[in-house]
C-alpha positions as CSV (number, residue, x, y, z in Angstrom):
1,X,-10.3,-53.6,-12.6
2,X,-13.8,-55.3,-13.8
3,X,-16.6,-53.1,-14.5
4,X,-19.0,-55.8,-13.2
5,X,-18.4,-58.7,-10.2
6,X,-21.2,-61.1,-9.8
7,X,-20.6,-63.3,-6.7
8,X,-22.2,-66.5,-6.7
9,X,-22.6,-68.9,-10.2
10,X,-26.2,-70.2,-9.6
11,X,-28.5,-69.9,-12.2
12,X,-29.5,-66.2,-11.5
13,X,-25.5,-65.7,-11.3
14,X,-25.2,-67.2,-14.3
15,X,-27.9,-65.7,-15.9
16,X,-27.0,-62.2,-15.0
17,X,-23.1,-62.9,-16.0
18,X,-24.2,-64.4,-19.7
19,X,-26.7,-61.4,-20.6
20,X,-23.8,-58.7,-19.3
21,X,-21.5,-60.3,-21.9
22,X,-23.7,-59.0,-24.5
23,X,-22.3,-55.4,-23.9
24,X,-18.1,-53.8,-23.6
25,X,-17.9,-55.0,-20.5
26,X,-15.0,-56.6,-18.2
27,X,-17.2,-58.9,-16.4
28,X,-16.2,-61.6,-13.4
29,X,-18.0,-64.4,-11.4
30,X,-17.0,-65.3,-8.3
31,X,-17.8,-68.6,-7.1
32,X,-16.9,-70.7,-3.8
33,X,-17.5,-74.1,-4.9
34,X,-15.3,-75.6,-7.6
35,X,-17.5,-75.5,-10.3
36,X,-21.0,-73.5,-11.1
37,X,-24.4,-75.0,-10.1
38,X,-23.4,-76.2,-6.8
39,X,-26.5,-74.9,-4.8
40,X,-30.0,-74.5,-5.2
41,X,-29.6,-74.6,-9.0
42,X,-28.2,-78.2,-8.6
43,X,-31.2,-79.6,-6.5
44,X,-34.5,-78.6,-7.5
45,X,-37.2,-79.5,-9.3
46,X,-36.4,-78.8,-12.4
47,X,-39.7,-76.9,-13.9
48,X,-40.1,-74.0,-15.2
49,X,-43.3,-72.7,-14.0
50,X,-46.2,-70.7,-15.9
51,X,-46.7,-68.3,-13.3
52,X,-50.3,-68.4,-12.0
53,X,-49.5,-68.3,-7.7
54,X,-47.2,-65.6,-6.9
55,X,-48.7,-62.8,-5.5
56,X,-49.9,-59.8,-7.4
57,X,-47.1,-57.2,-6.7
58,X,-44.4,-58.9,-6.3
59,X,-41.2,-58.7,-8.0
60,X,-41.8,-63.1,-8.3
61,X,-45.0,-62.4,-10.4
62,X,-43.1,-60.0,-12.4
63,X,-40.0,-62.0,-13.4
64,X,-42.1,-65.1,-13.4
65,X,-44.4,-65.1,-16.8
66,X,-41.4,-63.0,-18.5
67,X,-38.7,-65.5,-17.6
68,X,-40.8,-68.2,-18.7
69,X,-41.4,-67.2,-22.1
70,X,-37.7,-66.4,-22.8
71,X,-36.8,-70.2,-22.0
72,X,-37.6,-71.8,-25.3
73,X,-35.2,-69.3,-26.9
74,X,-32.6,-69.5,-24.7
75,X,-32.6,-73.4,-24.6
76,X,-32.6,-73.6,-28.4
77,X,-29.3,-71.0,-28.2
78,X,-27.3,-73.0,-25.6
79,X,-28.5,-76.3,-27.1
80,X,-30.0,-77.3,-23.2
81,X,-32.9,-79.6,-22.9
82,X,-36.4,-78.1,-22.5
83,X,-39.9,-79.2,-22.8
84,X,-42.7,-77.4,-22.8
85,X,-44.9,-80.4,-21.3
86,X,-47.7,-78.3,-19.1
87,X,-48.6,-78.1,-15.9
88,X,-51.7,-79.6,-13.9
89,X,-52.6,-78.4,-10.4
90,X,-55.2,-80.9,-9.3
91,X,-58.1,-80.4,-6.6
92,X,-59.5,-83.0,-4.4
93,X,-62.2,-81.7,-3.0
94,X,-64.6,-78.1,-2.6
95,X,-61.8,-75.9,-0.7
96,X,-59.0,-77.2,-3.2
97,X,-61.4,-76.2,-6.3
98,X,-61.8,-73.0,-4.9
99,X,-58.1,-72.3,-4.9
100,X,-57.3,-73.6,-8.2
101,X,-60.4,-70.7,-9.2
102,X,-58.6,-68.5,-7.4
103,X,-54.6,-69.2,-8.9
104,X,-56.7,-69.3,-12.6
105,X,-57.9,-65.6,-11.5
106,X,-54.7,-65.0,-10.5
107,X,-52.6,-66.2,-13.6
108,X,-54.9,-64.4,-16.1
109,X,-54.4,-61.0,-14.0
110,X,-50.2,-61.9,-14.2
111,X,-50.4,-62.3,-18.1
112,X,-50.1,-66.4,-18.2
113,X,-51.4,-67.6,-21.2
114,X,-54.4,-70.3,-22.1
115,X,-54.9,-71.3,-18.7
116,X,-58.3,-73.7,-18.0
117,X,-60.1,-74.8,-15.7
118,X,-60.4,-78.8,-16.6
119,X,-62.9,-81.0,-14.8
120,X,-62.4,-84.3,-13.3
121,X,-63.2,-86.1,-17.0
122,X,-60.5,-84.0,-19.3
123,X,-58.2,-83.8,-16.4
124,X,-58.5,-88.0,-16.4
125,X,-58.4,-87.6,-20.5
126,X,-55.1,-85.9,-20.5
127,X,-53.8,-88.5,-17.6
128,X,-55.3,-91.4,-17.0
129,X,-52.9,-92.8,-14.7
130,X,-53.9,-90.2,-11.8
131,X,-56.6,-91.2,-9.2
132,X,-60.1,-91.5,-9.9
133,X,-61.1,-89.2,-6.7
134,X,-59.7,-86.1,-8.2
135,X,-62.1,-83.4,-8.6
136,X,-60.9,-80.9,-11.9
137,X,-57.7,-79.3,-12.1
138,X,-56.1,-75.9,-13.1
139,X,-54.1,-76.3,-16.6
140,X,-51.5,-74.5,-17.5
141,X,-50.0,-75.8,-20.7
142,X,-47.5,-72.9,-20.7
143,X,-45.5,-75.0,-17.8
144,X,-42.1,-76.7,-18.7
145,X,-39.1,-78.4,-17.8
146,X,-35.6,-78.1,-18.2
147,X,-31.9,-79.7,-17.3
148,X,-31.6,-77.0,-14.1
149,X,-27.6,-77.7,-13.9
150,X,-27.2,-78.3,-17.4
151,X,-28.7,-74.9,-18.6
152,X,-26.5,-72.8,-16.0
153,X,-23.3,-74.4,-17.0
154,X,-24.6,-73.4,-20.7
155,X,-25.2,-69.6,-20.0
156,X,-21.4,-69.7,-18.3
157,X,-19.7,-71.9,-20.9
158,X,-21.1,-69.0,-23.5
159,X,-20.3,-66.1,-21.5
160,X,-16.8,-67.0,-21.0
161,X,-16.6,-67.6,-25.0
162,X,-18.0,-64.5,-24.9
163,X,-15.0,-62.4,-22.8
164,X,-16.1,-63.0,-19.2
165,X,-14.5,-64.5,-16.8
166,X,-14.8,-66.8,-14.3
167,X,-12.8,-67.6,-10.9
168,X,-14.2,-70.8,-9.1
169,X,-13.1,-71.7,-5.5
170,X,-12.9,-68.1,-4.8
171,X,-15.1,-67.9,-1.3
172,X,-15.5,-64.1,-0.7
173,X,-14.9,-62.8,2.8
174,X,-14.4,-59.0,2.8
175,X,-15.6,-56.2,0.9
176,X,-14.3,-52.7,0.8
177,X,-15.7,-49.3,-1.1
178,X,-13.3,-46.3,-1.9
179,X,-13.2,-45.3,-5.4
180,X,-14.5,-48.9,-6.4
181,X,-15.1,-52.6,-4.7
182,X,-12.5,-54.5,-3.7
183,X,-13.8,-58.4,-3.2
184,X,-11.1,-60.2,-1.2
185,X,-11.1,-64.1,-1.0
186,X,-10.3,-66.7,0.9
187,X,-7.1,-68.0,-0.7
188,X,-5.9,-64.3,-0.7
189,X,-6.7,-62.8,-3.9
190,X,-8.6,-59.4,-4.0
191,X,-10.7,-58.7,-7.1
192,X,-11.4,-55.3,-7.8
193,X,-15.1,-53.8,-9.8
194,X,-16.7,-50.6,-10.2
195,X,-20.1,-52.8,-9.8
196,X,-20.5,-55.8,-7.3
197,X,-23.6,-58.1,-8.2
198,X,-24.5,-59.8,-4.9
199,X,-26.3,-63.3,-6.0
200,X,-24.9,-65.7,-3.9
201,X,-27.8,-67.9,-2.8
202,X,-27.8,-69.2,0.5
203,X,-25.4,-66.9,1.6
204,X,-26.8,-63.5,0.1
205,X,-27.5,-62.4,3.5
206,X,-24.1,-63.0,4.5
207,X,-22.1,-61.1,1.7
208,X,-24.9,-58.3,1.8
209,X,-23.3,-58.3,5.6
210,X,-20.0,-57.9,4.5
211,X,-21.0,-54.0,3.8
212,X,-24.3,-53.2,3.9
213,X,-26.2,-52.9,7.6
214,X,-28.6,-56.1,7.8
215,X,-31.8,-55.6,6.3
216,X,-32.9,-59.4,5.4
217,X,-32.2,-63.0,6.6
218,X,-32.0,-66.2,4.2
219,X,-33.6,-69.4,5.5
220,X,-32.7,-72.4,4.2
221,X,-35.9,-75.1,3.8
222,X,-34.7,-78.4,2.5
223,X,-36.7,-80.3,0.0
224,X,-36.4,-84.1,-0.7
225,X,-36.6,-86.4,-3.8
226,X,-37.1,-89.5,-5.1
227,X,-35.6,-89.8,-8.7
228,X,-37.1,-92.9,-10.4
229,X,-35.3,-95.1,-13.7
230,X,-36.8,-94.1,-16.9
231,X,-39.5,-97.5,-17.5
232,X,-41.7,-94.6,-14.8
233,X,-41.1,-91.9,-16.9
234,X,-44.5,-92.3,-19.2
235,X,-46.9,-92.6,-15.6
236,X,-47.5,-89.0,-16.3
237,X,-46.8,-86.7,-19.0
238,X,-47.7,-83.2,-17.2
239,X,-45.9,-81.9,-14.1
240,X,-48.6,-82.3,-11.6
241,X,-48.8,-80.6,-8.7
242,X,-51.5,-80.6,-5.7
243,X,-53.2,-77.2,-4.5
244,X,-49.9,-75.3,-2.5
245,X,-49.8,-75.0,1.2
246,X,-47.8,-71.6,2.8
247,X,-44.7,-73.6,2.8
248,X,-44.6,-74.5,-1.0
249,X,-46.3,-75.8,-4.0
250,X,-46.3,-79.2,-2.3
251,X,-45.1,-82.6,-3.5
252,X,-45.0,-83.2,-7.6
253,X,-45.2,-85.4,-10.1
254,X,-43.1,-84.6,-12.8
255,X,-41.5,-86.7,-16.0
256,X,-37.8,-85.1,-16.6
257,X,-36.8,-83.8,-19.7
258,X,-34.6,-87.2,-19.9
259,X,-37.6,-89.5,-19.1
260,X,-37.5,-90.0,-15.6
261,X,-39.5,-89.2,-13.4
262,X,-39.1,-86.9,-9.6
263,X,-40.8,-87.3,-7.3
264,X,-41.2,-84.5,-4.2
265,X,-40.3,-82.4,-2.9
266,X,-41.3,-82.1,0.9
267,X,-40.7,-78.8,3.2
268,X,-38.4,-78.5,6.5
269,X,-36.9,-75.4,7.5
270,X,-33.6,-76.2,8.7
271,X,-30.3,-73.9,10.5
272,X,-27.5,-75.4,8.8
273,X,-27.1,-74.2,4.9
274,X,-25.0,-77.2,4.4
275,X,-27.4,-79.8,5.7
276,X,-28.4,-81.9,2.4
277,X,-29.0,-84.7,4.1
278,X,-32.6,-87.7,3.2
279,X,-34.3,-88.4,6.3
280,X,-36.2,-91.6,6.1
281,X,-39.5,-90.5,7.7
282,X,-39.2,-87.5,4.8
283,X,-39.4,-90.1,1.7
284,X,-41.6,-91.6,3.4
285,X,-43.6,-88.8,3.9
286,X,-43.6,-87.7,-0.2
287,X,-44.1,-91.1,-1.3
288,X,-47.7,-91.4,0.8
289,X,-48.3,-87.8,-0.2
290,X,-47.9,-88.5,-4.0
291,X,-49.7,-91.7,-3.8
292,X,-52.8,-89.3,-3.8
293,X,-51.8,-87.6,-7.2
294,X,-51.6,-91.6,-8.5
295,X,-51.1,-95.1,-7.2
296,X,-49.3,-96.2,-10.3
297,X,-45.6,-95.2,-9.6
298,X,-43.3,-98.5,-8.6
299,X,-41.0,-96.7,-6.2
300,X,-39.1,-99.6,-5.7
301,X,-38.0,-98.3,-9.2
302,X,-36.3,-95.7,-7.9
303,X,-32.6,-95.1,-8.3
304,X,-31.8,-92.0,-6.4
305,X,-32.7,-89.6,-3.8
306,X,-31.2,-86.0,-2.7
307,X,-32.1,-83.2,-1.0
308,X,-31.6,-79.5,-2.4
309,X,-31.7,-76.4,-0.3
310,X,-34.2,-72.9,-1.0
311,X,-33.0,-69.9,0.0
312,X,-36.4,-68.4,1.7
313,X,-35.9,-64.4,2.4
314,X,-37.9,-63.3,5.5
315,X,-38.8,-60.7,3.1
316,X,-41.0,-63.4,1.7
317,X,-40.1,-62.5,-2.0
318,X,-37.5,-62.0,-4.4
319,X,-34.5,-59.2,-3.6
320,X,-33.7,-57.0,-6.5
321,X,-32.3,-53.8,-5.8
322,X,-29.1,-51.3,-5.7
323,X,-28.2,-50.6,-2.1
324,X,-29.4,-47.3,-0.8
325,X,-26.5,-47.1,1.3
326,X,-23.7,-48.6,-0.9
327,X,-24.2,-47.5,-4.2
328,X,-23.0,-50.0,-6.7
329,X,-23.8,-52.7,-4.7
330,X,-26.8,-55.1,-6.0
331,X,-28.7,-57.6,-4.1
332,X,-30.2,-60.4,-6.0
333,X,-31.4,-62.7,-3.3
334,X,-34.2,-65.0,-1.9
335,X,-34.4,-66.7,-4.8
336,X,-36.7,-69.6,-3.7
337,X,-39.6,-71.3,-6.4
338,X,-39.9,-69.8,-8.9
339,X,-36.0,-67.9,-9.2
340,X,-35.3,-71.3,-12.0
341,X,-38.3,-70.0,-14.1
342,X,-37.7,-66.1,-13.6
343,X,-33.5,-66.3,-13.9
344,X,-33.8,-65.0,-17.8
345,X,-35.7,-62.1,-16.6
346,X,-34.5,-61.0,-13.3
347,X,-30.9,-60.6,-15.8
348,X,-32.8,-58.5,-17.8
349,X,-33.9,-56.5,-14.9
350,X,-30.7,-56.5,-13.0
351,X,-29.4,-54.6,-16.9
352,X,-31.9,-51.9,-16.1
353,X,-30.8,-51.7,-12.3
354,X,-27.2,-51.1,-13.8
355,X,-27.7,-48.8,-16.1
356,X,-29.5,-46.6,-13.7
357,X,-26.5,-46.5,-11.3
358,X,-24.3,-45.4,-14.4
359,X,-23.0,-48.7,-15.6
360,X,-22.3,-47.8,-19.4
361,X,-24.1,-50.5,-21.6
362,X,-22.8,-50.8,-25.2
363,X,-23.8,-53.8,-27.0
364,X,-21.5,-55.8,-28.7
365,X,-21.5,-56.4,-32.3
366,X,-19.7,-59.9,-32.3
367,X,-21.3,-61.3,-29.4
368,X,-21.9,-65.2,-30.4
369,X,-25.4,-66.4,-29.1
370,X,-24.9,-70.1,-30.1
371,X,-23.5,-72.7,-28.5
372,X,-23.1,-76.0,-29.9
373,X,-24.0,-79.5,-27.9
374,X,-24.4,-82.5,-29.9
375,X,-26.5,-84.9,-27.8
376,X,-26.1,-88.3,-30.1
377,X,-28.4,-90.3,-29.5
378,X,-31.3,-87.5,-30.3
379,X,-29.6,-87.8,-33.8
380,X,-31.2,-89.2,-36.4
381,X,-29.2,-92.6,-38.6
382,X,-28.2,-90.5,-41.1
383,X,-26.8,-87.6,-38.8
384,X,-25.4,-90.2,-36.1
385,X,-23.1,-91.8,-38.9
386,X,-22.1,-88.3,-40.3
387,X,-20.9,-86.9,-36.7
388,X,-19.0,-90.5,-35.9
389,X,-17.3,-90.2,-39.5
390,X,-15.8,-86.8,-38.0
391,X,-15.1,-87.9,-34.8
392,X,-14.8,-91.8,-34.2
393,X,-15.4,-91.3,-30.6
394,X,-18.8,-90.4,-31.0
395,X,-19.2,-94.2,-32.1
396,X,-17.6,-95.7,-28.8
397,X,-20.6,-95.9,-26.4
398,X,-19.7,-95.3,-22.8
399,X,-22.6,-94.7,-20.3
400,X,-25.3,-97.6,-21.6
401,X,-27.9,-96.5,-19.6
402,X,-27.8,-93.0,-20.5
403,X,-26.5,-94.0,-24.4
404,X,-23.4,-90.9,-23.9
405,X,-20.6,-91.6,-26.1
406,X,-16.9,-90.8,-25.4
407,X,-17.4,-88.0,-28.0
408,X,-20.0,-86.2,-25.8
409,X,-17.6,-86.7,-23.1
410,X,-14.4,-85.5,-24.5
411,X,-16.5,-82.1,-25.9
412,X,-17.7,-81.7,-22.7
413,X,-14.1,-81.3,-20.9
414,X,-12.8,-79.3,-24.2
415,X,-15.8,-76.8,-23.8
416,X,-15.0,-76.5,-19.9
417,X,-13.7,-73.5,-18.3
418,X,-12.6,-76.0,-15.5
419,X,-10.6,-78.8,-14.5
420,X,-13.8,-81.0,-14.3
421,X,-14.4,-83.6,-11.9
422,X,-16.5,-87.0,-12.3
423,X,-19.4,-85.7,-11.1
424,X,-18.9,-82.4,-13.2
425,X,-18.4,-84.5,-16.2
426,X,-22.2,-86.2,-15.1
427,X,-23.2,-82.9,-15.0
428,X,-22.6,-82.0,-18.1
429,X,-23.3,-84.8,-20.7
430,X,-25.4,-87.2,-18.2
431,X,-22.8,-90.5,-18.0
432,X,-23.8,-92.0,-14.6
433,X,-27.3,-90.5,-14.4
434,X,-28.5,-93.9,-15.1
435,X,-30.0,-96.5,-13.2
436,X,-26.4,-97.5,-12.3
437,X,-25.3,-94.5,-11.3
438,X,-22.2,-94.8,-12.5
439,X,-21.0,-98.4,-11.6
440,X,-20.1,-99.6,-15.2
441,X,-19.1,-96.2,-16.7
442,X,-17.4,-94.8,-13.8
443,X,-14.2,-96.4,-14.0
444,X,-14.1,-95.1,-17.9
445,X,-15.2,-92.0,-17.5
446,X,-12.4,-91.3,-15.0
447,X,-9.9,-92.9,-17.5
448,X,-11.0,-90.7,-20.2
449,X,-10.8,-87.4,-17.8
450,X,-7.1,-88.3,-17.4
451,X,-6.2,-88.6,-20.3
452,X,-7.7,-85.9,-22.0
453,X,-5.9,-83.9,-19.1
454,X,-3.1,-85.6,-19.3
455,X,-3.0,-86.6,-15.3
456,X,-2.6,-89.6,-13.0
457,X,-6.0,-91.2,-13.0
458,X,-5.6,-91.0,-8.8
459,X,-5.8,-87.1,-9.4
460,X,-9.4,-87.2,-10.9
461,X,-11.8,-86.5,-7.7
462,X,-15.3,-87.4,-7.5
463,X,-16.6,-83.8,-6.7
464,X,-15.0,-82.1,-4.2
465,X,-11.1,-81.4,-3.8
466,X,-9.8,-84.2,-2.0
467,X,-12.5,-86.9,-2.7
468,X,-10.7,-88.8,-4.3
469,X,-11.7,-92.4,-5.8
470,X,-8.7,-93.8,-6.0
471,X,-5.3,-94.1,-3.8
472,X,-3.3,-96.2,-5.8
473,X,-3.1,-99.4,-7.5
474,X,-3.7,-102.6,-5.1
475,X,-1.5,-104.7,-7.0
């Protein structure tokens, strides 16, 4: 018997299953994929946003500014990258500088802080690399960015140091009420809560379905990317966005917090919620759109692209509420842009939701808020030759492009609460997030997750059970 069950491990999840930890809790996470992160929180755009354009009222413009200003904190705990780099949101003609009037109105009414309106010279000052026929721009230097995958495998990592648990490949498909919740799953298990946390993404609407009557639909919109190498990382320095549209906040420009740069994304709402698929006319369409933020990215430069998946509600806002007809039962859902930049908050607020429906909250008084990730080549000399006389394998460079040492690697499978895959390995300590993308450090990387779990190398996958990368030796 748990006291809480949160299905789904995206960032909200995640999130919510990290701050419960703080109190005497037994508290689970259910998640269908094989490790956490797997959906929207994988494939996004990686800001976290000040807070100036949701809509007065809203539960997004609550959670927003809140979650925002809790990221620098949090990062600094779970040793995640952040930057707080600003924002830009750039007008190119009358109508556009009446809306970026309009979202400055609308920020300072929400709380955001220092927010400017910049003419065309100071927005040109602060980049110079953007095109001359821009007109002024809204600033928002409370903007950020953040490792989106990296950050929610933190908050899971400390929450299971922390006494929750966590049961991956674990696809729920019924759900009972009698004296508590019984979750059953597809591989036959049947988890049992006083509480059931319903934050499963993409498939909210479904698991709400499993007991509650339909009130709500998610829509998935795809969203594509270019991700270019690092030498276009320094065309901008802001996250730079054009005036939205009622399908998003349009097509960025935004360095990474590993100095890259993204590049997207566009809108299309799609039927199938496992459709991640690039269309060529779709990069094509980004790449002309962000030629009007600046002419000076090479995207022959570029080194990946991918498509990630919002969950739109046709509620047209964020879903955070107990059940009126299934008490116990909370819906966090429709977590579109900006659910990344409001995730710290909405746990907060999902806390309060519990407590009202009679969860007991005791805090802890050993709860451990650090947790330790040593990112070498951020090190200084002095600190680099210290960490390599502990551990030798923190001198035996792996990933060139990405400079990730077998020590980062072999912490990163010891801190795991998983059997970790290649890709999970990438994931978590970057090797093969290069401009290679993995074809010289690949073959290692695999190597060293055998070893270290003490399996035939033909067992390690790439993602997914069954994709493997190798069958057997050839000679």
């Amino acid at each position: 018997m748990y006291d809480v069950a949160i299905i789904g491990a995206g960032v909200v999840g995640s999130s919510i299953f990290r701050e419960l930890t703080k109190y005497n809790l037994k508290v689970v996470v259910l998640e269908k994929e094989r490790d956490v992160s797997m959906g929207s929180s994988k494939a996004n755009s990686a800001i976290v946003h000040a807070g100036y354009d949701p809509k007065e009222g809203t539960l997004a413009a609550k959670y927003n500014v809140l979650g925002n200003e809790m990221f620098e904190g949090l990062c600094k705990e779970l040793s995640v990258p952040f930057k707080r780099n600003g924002s830009l949101i750039i007008a190119f003609d009358e109508e556009d500088l009446n809306t970026v009037k309009a979202l400055y109105e609308n920020g300072t009414k929400l709380g955001v802080k220092n927010l400017k309106v910049l003419s065309k010279d100071e927005v040109l000052k602060l980049e110079p690399n953007l095109n001359e026929e821009i007109k002024g721009a809204l600033y928002a230097p409370t903007g950020g960015i953040v490792g989106p995958f990296e950050y929610t495998i933190a908050l899971v990592e400390n929450g299971v140091l922390n006494g929750g648990e966590i049961l991956l490949k674990k696809e729920v498909v019924s759900i009972e009420k009698n004296e508590s919740f019984k979750i059953a799953t597809s591989d036959g298990r049947v988890v049992e809560a006083k509480f059931v946390i319903n934050a499963a993404g993409l498939y909210a609407d479904k698991i709400h379905n499993l007991i509650c009557t339909e009130s709500f639909k998610i829509l998935p919109r795809s969203g594509e990317y270019y991700v270019m190498d690092k030498n276009q990382g320094k065309v901008v320095s802001h996250t730079i966005f054009q005036c939205p549209s009622k399908l998003g906040k349009g097509v960025l420009v935004t360095p990474t917090v590993h100095g890259n740069l993204l590049v997207g994304p566009d809108a299309r709402d799609i039927e199938d919620k496992e459709d991640l698929g690039t269309l060529a006319n779709g990069l094509d369409a980004i790449r002309e759109a962000s030629m009007r933020t600046t002419k000076k990215i090479n995207f022959r430069e570029g080194i990946r692209n991918f498509a990630g998946l919002r969950a739109v509600s046709d509620t047209d806002d964020f879903i955070i509420e107990e059940n009126d007809e299934i008490k116990g039962f909370i819906d966090v859902a429709g977590m579109k842009s900006p659910g990344l930049s409001s995730a710290p908050a909405i746990a907060l607020g999902v806390v309060d939701i519990l407590h009202k429906a009679g969860c007991i909250l005791e805090k802890k008084e050993n709860f451990i808020a650090k947790r330790e990730q040593i990112h070498f080549m951020e090190l200084q000399a002095k600190e680099k030759a210290e960490v390599i006389k502990k551990n030798p394998q923190y001198g035996r460079m792996v990933c060139r492009c990405e400079s990730i040492t077998e020590g980062e690697i072999v912490d990163a499978i010891k801190r795991s609460f998983e059997v970790l895959s290649l890709d999970g390995v990438k994931r978590r300590c970057r090797p093969g997030m290069g401009r290679c993308q993995g074809g010289f450090c690949g073959p290692k990387v695999q190597e060293i997750i055998a070893r270290e779990y003490n399996v035939p190398l033909e067992s390690v996958v790439l993602e997914k059970d069954n994709s493997y990368i190798l069958t057997g030796k050839s000679k």
